[in-house]
FIVEX-547005 format. One record per residue (C-alpha): x, y, z. Coordinates in Angstrom, 2 decimals. Example, Ala and Ser with C-alpha at 12.3 -4.5 7.8 and 13.67 -1.06 7.14 Angstrom:
        c1        c2        c3
     12.30     -4.50      7.80
     13.67     -1.06      7.14
***
This chain:
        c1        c2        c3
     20.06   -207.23    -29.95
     22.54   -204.50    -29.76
     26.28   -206.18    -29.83
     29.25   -204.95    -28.36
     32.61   -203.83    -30.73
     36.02   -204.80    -29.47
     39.75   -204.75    -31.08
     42.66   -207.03    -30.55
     45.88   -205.87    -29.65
     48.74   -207.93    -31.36
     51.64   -207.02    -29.06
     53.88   -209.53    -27.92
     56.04   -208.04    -25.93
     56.05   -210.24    -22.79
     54.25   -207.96    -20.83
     50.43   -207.89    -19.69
     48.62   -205.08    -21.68
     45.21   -204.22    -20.58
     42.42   -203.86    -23.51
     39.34   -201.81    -23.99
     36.21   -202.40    -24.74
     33.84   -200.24    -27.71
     31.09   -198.37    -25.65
     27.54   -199.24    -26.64
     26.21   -197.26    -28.76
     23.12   -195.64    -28.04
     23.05   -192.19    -30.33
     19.76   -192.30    -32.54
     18.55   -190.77    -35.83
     18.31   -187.36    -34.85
     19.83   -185.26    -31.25
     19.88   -188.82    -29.85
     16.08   -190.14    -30.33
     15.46   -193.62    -32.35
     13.40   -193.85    -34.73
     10.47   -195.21    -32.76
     10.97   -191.85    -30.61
     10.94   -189.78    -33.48
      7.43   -191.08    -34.55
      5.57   -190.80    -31.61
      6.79   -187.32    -30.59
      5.92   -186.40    -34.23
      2.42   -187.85    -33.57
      2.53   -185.68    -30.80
      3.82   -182.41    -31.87
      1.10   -182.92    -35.15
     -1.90   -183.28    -32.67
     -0.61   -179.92    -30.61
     -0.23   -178.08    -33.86
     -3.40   -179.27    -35.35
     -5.39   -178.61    -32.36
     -3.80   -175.12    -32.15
     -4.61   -174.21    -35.51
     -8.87   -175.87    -35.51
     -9.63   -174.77    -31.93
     -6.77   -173.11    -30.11
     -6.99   -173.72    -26.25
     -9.67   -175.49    -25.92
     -8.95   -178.28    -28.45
     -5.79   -178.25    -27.03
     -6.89   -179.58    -23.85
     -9.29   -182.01    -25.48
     -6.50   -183.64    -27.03
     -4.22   -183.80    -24.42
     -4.58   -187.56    -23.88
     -3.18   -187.65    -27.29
     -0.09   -185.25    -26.83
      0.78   -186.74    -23.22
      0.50   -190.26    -24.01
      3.14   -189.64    -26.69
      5.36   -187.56    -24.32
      5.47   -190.23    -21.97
      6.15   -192.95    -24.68
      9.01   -190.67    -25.96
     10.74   -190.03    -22.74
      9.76   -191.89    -19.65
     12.50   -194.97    -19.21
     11.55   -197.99    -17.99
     14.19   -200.96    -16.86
     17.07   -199.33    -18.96
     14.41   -198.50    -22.14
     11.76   -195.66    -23.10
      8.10   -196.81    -22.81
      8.33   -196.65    -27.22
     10.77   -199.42    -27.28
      8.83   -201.74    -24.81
      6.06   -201.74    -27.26
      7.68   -204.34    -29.64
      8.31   -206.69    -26.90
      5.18   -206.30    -24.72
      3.45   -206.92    -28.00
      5.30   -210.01    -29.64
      4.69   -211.50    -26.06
      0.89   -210.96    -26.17
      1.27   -211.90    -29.15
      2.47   -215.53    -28.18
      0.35   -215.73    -25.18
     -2.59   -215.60    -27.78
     -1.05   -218.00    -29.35
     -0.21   -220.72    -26.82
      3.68   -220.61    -27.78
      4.96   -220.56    -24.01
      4.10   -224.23    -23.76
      5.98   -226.83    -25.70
      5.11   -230.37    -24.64
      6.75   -233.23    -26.90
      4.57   -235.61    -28.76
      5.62   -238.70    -27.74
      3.47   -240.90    -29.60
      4.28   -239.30    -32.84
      7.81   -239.80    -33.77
      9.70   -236.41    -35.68
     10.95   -236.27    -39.27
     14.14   -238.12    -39.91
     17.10   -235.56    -39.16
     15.38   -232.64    -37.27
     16.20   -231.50    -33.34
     13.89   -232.39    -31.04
     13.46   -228.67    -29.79
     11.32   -226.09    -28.94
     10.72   -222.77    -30.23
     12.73   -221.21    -33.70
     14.76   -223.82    -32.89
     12.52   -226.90    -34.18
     13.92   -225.68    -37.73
     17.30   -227.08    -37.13
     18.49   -230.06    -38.67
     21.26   -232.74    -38.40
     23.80   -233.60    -41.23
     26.57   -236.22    -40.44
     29.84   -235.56    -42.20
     31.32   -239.30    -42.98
     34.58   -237.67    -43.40
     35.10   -236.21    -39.92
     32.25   -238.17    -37.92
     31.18   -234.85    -36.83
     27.43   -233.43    -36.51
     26.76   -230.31    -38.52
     23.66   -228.43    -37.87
     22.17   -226.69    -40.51
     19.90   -223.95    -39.46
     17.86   -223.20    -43.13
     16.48   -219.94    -41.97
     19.95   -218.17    -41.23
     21.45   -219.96    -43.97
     24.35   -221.34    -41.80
     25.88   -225.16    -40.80
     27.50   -225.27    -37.75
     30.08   -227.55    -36.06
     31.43   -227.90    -32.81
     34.75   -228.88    -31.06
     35.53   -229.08    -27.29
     38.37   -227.65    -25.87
     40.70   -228.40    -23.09
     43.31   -225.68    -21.72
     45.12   -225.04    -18.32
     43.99   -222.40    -15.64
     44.20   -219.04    -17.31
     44.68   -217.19    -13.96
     47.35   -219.63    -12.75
     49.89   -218.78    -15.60
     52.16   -216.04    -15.13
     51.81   -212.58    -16.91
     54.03   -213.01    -19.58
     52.77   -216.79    -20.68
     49.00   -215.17    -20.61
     49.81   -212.45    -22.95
     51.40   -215.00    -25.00
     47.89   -216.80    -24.97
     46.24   -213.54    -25.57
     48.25   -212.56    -28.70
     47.59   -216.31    -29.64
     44.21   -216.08    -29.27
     43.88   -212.57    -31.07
     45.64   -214.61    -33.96
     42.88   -216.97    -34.16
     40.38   -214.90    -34.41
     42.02   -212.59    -36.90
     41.64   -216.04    -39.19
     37.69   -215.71    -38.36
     37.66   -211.96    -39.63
     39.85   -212.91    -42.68
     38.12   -215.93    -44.13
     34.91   -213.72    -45.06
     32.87   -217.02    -44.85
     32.47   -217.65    -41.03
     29.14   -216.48    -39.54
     30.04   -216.36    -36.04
     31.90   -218.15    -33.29
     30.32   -219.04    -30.00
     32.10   -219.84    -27.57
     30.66   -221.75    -24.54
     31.96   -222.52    -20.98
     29.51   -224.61    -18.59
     29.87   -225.45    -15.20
     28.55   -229.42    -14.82
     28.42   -231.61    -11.64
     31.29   -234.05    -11.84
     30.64   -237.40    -13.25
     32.56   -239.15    -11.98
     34.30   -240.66    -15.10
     37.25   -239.57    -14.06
     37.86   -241.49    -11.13
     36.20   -244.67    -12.46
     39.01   -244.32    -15.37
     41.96   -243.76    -12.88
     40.87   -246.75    -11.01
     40.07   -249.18    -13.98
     43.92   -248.26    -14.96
     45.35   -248.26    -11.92
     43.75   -249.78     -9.35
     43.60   -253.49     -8.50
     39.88   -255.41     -8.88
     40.69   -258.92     -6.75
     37.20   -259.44     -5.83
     38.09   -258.62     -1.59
     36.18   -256.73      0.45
     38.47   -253.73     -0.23
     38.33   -252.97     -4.08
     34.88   -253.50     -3.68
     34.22   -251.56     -0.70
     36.59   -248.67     -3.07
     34.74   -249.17     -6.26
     31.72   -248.28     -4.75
     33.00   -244.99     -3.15
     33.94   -244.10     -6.38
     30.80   -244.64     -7.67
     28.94   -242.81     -5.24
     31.33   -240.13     -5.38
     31.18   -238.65     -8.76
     28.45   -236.67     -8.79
     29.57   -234.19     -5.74
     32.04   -232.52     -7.75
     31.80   -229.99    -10.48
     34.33   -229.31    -13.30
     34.08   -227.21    -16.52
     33.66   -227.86    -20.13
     34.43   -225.37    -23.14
     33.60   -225.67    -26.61
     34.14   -223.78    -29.53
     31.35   -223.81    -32.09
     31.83   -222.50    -35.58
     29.21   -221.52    -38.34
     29.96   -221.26    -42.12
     27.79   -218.92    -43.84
     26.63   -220.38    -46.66
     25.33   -217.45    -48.75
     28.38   -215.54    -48.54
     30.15   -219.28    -49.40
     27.86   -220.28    -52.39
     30.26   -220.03    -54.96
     32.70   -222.53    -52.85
     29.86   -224.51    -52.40
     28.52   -225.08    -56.30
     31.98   -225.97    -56.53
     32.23   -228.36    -54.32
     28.99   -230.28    -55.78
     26.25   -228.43    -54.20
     23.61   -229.18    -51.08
     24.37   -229.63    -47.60
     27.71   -231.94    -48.74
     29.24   -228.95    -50.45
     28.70   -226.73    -47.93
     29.90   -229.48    -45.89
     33.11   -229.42    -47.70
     33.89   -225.75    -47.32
     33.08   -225.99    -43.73
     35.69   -228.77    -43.63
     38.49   -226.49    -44.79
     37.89   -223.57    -42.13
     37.94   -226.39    -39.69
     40.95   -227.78    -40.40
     42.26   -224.05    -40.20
     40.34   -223.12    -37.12
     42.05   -226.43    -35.73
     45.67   -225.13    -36.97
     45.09   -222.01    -34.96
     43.92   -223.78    -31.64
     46.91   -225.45    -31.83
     49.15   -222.87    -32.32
     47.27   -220.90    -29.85
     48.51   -223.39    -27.05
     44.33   -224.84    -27.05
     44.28   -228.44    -26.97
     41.38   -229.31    -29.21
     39.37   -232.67    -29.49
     37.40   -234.25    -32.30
     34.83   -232.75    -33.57
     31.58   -233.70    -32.11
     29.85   -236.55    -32.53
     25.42   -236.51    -32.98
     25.51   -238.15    -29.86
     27.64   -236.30    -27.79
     25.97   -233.01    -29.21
     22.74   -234.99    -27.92
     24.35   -234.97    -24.64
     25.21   -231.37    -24.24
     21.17   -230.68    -25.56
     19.68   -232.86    -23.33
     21.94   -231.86    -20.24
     21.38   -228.38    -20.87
     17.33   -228.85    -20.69
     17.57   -231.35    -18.30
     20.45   -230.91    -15.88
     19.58   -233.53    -13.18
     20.33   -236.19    -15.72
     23.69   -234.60    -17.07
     25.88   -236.71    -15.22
     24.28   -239.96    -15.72
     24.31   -239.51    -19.53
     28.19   -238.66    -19.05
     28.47   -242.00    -16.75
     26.53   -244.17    -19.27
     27.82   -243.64    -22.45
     25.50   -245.47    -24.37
     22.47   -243.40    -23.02
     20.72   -240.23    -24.87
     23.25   -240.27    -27.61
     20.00   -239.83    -30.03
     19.64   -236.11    -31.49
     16.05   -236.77    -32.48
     15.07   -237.29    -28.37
     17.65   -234.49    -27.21
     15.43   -231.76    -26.56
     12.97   -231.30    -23.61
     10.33   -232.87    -22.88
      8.44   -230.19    -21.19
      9.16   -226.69    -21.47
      6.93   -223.62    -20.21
      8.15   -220.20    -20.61
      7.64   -217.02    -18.41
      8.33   -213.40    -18.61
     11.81   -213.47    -17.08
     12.08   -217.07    -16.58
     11.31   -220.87    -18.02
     11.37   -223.93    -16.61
     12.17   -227.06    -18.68
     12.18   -230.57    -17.33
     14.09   -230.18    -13.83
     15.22   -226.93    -13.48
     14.16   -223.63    -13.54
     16.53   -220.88    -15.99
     16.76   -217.27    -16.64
     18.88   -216.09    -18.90
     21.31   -212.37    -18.43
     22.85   -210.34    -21.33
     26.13   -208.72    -20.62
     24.94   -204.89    -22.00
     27.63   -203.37    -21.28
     31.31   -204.47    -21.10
     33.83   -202.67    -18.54
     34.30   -199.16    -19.85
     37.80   -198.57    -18.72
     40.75   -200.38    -19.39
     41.15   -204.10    -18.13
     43.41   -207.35    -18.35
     42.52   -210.30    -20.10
     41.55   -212.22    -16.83
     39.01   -210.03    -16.00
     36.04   -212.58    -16.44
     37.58   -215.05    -13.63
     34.77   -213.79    -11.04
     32.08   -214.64    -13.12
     33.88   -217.52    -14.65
     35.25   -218.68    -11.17
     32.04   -218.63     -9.52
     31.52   -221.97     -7.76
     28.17   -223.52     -6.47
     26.32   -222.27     -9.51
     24.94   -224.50    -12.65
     24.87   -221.68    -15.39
     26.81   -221.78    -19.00
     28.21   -218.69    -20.46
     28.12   -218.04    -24.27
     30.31   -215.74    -26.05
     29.14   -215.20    -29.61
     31.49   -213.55    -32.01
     30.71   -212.56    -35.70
     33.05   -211.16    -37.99
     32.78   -208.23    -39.65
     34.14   -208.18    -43.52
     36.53   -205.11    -43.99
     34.42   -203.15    -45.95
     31.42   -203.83    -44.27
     33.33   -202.30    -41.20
     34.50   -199.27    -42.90
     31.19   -198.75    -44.40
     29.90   -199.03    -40.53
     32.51   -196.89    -38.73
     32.34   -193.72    -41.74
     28.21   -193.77    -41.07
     28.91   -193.74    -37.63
     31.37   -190.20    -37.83
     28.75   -188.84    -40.20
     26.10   -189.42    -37.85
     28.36   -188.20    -34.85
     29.33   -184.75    -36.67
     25.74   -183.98    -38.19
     24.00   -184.60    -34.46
     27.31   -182.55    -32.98
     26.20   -180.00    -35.56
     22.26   -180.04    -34.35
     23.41   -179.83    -30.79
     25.41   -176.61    -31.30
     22.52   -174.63    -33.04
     20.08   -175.65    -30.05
     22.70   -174.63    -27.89
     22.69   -178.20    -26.41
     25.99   -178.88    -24.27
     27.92   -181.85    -25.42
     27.93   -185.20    -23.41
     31.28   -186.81    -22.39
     29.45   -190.32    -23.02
     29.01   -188.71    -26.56
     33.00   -187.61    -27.14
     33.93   -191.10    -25.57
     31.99   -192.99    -28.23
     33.39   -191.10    -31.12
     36.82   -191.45    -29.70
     35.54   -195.21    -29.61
     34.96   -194.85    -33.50
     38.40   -193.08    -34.22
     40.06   -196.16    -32.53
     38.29   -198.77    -34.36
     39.30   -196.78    -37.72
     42.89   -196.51    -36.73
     43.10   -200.33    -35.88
     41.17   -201.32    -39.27
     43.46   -199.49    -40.83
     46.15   -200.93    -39.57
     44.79   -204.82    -40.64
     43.14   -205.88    -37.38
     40.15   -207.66    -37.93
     37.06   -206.25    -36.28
     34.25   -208.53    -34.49
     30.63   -207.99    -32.47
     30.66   -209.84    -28.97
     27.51   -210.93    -27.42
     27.57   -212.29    -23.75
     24.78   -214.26    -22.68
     24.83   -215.99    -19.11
     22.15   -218.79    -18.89
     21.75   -220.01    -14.95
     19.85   -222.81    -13.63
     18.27   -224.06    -10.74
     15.82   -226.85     -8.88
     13.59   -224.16     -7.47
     12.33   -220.56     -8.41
     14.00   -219.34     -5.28
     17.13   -221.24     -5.47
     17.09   -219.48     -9.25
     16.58   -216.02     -7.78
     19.61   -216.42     -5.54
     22.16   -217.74     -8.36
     21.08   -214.78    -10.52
     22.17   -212.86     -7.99
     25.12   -213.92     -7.46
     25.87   -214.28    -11.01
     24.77   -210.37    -10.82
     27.20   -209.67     -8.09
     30.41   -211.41    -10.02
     29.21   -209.56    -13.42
     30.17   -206.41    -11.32
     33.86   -207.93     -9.93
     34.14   -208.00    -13.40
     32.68   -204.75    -14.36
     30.65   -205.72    -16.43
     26.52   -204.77    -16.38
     24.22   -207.49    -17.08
     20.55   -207.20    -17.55
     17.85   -210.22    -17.34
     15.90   -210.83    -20.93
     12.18   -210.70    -20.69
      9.80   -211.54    -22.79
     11.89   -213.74    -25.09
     13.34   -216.21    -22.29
     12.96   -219.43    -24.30
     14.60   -218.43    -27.07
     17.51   -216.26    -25.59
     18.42   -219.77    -23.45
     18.96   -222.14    -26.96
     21.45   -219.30    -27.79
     23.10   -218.94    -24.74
     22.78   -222.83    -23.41
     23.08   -224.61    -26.42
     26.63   -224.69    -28.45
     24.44   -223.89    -31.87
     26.16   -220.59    -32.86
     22.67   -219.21    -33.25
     21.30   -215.04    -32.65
     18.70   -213.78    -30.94
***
């Protein structure tokens, strides 16, 4: 999946500064055509040679199947994409239709191995590693080579603070992940904001501290309203999740004894820095996460109607090894796991002009809608970067070169991209750090229709934010345990 580039401006100058988003790129290997597009109009342009040259008109028109098909493949879009590029998807989907991989039902009989995630898909290869020294869950994912831990967050209303203290937060925030960029062994940082219907622990708390139990008919009648009560709210929970990358960290590992406990180790030390920078970032972190209350979050995320009793009972699906769903069936621009229905959108392209650091409070803001949105960022090392952004000019000038000897006349989407490139040079240069964002919005619903509508809306506030969004297809199941689950996995 293509990811979006953005810089972060340092200022602090007590004033609100708007920021700009990286266009996406979309310039190919030659005058704008991928390589896929390359292929099949060279498979074309070969057949109308060679049937030129063996039979001249006549051949011509017997092979025009040929020719045509590989016109249309080259150049007729479809949803955003030419036909070419549909042909990976449409056939990994067959692909697992063949296969029976859109069903996952849970053995129940059979218990799992000891330490692996009760989930479907890719992500059955996770698996759990306590860390005795923090209490927290780490999740090691051995096909990315990464372990992963996770930390919720608590802050006050961005929009509610005046201009001055957000840009404050901004620049804060900017510093933190600067740390990300400079460490060169973080993978990525997700993070994930989810909408959940209100427990209701909150009250119970306020009234076990405050409130007076005598046994009459009034506590009682009280203590039951509050009990009744929680669940018609809705609040919001944020987490940060951070992934070490333990090939790039290998030497740091050996030396800190090897295996999962080395690497658990060195993932100790960027947490304690990552929790240095929340704090001085005005972020109020809390412990790291438990295996049960990541089981929570897993199991609330398949299975939303029982979110707020797991949150109520605290003693209840706090096992990783029964977190995951127990049914899950998959669709071309859907699933449906347990009780609710999910689709998952990808933010594809970020606003274009310049905006203010609140600009995600319609989408975020949104009320009367279960959905979680995931922001994964992955830092780029400084040479990688530089690498990236000189291939990028070469590729610019050479196609700007190609255009001018076809007499092709130059595209302002074109000149806005490479100005795109100059700025992300300039600010490398400089010492900013430079990072690829990936939005994913993951909504869910009782009902197929009830589903249909919150997309929609979810649609509608991507656009108050203008931002585009588009729906994944074909790879539903696996896009929603990026986007729903705190993992700090890619798709």
């Amino acid at each position: 999946m293509a990811r979006k580039h953005s810089d972060h401006d340092q200022r602090d100058d007590g004033v609100l500064t708007p920021a700009k988003f990286s266009r996406l790129t979309r310039r190919g290997v030659l005058l704008g055509l991928s390589l896929p597009q390359l292929i099949t109009l060279g498979a074309g342009v070969l057949s109308v040679v060679g049937a030129l040259y063996a039979g001249g008109g006549v051949l011509l028109v017997y092979t025009a199947p040929v020719w045509v098909a590989c016109a249309v493949l080259t150049w007729v879009p479809v949803g955003g994409r030419k036909l070419i590029e549909w042909l990976p998807v449409a056939f990994r989907w067959v692909w697992r239709v063949t296969g029976g991989q859109l069903l996952y039902r849970r053995t129940v009989v059979k218990p799992r191995p000891a330490g692996t995630l009760a989930l479907p898909g890719d992500a059955a290869n996770l698996r759990e590693f306590l860390d005795l020294e923090t209490g927290a869950a780490m999740i090691h994912d051995p096909h990315a080579n990464t372990l992963t831990a996770i930390v919720g967050l608590s802050h006050p209303a961005f929009v509610l603070l005046d201009p001055g203290e957000q840009e404050r937060r901004v620049t804060a925030w900017g510093r933190v992940l600067a740390t990300a960029c400079r460490s060169g062994r973080i993978a990525r940082l997700q993070v994930t904001e989810r909408t959940l219907p209100d427990s209701g622990t909150g009250l119970a708390e306020w009234w076990a501290e405050h409130g007076t139990d005598d046994g009459s008919w009034t506590a009682t009648t009280y203590g039951e309203l509050i009990e009744r009560a929680g669940p018609a709210g809705e609040r919001h929970a944020t987490t940060l999740s951070l992934a070490l990358d333990m090939k790039n960290s290998s030497r740091q590992i050996r030396t800190a004894g090897g295996g999962l406990r080395g690497a658990a180790a060195v993932l100790r030390q960027e947490m304690t820095t990552l929790v240095a920078a929340l704090r001085a970032a005005d972020l109020t972190p809390s412990e790291w996460l438990t295996p049960g209350e990541v089981a929570v979050i897993l199991r609330g995320a398949y299975d939303p109607a029982i979110a707020a009793t797991l949150e109520r009972h605290g003693e209840l699906g706090r096992d990783l090894a029964t977190a995951g769903p127990v049914a899950l069936t998959e669709s071309w621009d859907h699933l449906r796991s347990d009780s609710a229905h999910h689709a998952v959108l990808w933010i594809s392209e970020w606003p274009r002009s310049m905006v203010y650091p609140g600009f995600l409070a319609p989408l975020l803001l949104s009320t009367g809608i279960q959905r979680t949105f995931s922001l994964v960022c992955t830092p780029i090392r400084s040479d990688q970067a530089a690498r990236d952004i000189r291939k990028k000019k070469t590729e610019y000038i050479s196609d700007a070169a190609q255009r001018a000897k076809i007499g092709q006349i130059e595209d302002a989407s074109q000149t806005a991209e490479y100005q795109d490139v100059l700025q992300q040079e300039a600010d490398l240069t400089a010492g900013h750090g430079v990072l690829r964002y990936t939005g994913l919005i993951s909504v869910s619903a009782p009902t197929v229709d009830e589903l249909e509508a919150a997309v929609s809306a979810v649609e509608q506030a991507a656009i108050q934010a203008s931002c585009e969004t588009r729906r994944l297809v074909g790879q539903q199941a696996q896009a929603f345990a990026v986007a729903a689950l705190p993992l700090c996995r890619s798709v």
